[in-house]
N, C-alpha and C positions, 0 to 999 in steps of 0.2 A: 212252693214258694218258701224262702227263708221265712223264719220267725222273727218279728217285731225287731227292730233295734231300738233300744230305747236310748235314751238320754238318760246321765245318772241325773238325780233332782237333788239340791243342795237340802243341807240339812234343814229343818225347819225352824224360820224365827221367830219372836212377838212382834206382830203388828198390830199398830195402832189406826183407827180413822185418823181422815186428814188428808191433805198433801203427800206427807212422808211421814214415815214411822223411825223412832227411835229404837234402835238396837243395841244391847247391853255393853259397848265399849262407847258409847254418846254419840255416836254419830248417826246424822239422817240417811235413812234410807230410802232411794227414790222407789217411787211409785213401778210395782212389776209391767211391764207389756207384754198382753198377749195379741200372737199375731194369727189370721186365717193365714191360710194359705196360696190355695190359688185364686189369681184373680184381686191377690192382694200383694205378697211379697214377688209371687214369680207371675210372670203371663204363659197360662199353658192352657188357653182359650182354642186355640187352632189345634191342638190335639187334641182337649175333649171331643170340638165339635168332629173331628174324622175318625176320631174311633168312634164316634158313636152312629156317624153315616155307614163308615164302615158295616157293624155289627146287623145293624139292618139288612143290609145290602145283601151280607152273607146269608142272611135268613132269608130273603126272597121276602123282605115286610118294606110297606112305608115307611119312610123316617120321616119323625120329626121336625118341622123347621129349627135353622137356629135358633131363635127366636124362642121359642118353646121351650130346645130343649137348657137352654141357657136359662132357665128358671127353675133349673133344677141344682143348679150352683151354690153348692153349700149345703146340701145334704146328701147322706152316702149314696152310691152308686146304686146298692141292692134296695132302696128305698124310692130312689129315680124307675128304674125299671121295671117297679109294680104297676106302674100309668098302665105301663101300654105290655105285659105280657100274660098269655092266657092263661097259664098255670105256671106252678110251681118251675119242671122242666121246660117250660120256655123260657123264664128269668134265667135259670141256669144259662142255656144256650147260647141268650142274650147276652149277660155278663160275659159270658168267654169268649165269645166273638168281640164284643168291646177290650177283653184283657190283652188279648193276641195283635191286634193292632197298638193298643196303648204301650204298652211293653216294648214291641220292636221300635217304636219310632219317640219312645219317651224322650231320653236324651237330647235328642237330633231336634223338638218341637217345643224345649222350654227354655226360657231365660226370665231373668230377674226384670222388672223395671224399672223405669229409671230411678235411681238416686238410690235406689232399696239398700245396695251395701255399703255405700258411704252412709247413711242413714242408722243401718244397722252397727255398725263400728263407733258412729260419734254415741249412740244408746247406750253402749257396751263401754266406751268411754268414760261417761258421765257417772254407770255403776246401775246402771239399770237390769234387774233379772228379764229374762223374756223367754216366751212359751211359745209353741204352735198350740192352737186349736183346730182342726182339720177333719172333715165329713171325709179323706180318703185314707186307708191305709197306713198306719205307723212308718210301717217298713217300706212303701212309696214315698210317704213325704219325707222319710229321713234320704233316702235315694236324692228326690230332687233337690235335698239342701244340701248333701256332699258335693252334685255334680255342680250347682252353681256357690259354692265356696261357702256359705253359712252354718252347715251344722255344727263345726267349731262353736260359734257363738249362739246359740241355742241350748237352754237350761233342760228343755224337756219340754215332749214331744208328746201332744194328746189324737189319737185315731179314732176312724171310727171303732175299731176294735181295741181300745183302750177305756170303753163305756158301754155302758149296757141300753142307753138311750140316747138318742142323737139329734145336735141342731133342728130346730130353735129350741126344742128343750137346755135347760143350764147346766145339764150334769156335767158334760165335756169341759166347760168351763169351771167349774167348781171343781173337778180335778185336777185340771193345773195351780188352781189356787193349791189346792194343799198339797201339790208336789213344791210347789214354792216356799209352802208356809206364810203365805200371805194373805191378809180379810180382802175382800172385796170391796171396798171402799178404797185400797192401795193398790188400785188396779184398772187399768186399760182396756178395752179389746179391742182391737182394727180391724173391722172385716170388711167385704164387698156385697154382700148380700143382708137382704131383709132378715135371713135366719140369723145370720150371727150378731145382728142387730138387739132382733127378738131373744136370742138365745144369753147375748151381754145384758140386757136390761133385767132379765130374771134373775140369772144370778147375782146383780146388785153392783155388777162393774159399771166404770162408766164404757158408753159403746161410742167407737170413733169412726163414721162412714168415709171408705174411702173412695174418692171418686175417680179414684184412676185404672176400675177397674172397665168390667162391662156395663157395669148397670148408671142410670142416671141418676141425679140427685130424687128425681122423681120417683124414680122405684125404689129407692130406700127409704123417703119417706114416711110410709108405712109403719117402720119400723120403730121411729123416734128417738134417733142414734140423739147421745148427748150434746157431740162435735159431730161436726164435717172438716173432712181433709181436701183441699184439693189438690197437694202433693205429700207424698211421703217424711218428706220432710218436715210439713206441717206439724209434725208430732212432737216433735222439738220443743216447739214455743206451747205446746200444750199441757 
């Protein structure tokens, strides 16, 4: 597998608490967004769930309902996979039979939802920096932002191998803060899942549930996102 593509990250500025930060030429700086990934900007739900029947399959094992394994949404795949494999070389296995499917049929099983890139553009507009925070792959999620047209507008790109510890821990988050150069307090996070919920409340952003993912306003709950979305757009007026 290629190595990581990263995103360059702008240089870094002073920010301030608040709304917006002022930057050394007087002007306000809007609040960074950071965005998950799947399940939030793109829908790539029906590929998780068939690579992951898939991978089973090829092992001669039961799989998971969807149901199950879509509670696995938002943290890395090799951390999903511990549930249910017997040792070390069966995760292996597992993961590969999951990569070999996901891989051929990536392309072909994801798209944005609705409003994401007029959404993301009016963001980008306005002067807003914005992140991925992401439990899969650097060099997957920048993949799935070229083939759906966003990595242009994307500042930098945090993976699970971009951290040494992952959702709902904050470190993923706390390092796009400072590839941004921004506090935490001038910042966002939009995820679908209870982990990036949990994961945005730790590191001190505020956390934006959105509900146009898989999950219900119920199963995020848990998490105590600051907003709710119930569309993309939402974000706008927030």
């Amino acid at each position: 597998m290629p190595a990581p593509e990263r995103s360059p990250a702008p240089a870094p500025r002073p920010a301030a608490s608040g709304r917006a930060s002022v930057v050394s030429n007087g002007a306000s700086r809007r609040p960074a967004i950071l965005f998950d990934l799947d399940g939030t900007l793109i829908d790539s739900i029906e590929l998780i769930l068939r690579s992951a029947r898939y991978a089973f399959q090829k092992l001669d094992r039961e799989c998971p309902s969807d149901e199950e394994w879509l509670t696995g949404v938002g943290i890395p795949l090799f951390t999903m996979f511990e549930r249910y494999a017997r040792d070390a070389a069966d995760k292996a296995a597992l993961i590969a039979a999951y990569r070999e499917y996901q891989m051929e049929h990536h392309d072909r099983l994801i798209r944005c939802y609705d409003d994401v890139v007029e959404t993301v553009l009016e963001l980008r507009a306005r002067g807003h920096e914005l992140a991925i925070v992401t439990s899969k792959s650097e060099y997957l999620a920048v993949r799935a932002l070229n083939h759906v047209g966003l990595a242009r507008h994307i500042d930098t790109v945090v993976g699970c191998d971009g951290s040494s510890r992952h959702k709902p821990d904050p470190e993923p988050v706390l390092i796009a803060l400072r590839r941004l150069g921004c506090a935490p307090a001038d910042a966002v996070f939009v995820g679908d899942s209870v982990h990036d919920m949990v994961a945005g409340n730790a590191a001190g952003v505020r956390s934006a549930a959105a509900l146009w993912g898989p999950f219900a306003r119920t199963d995020l709950e848990p998490g105590n996102p600051t907003a709710w979305l119930e569309r993309i757009s939402d974000i706008l007026a927030l």
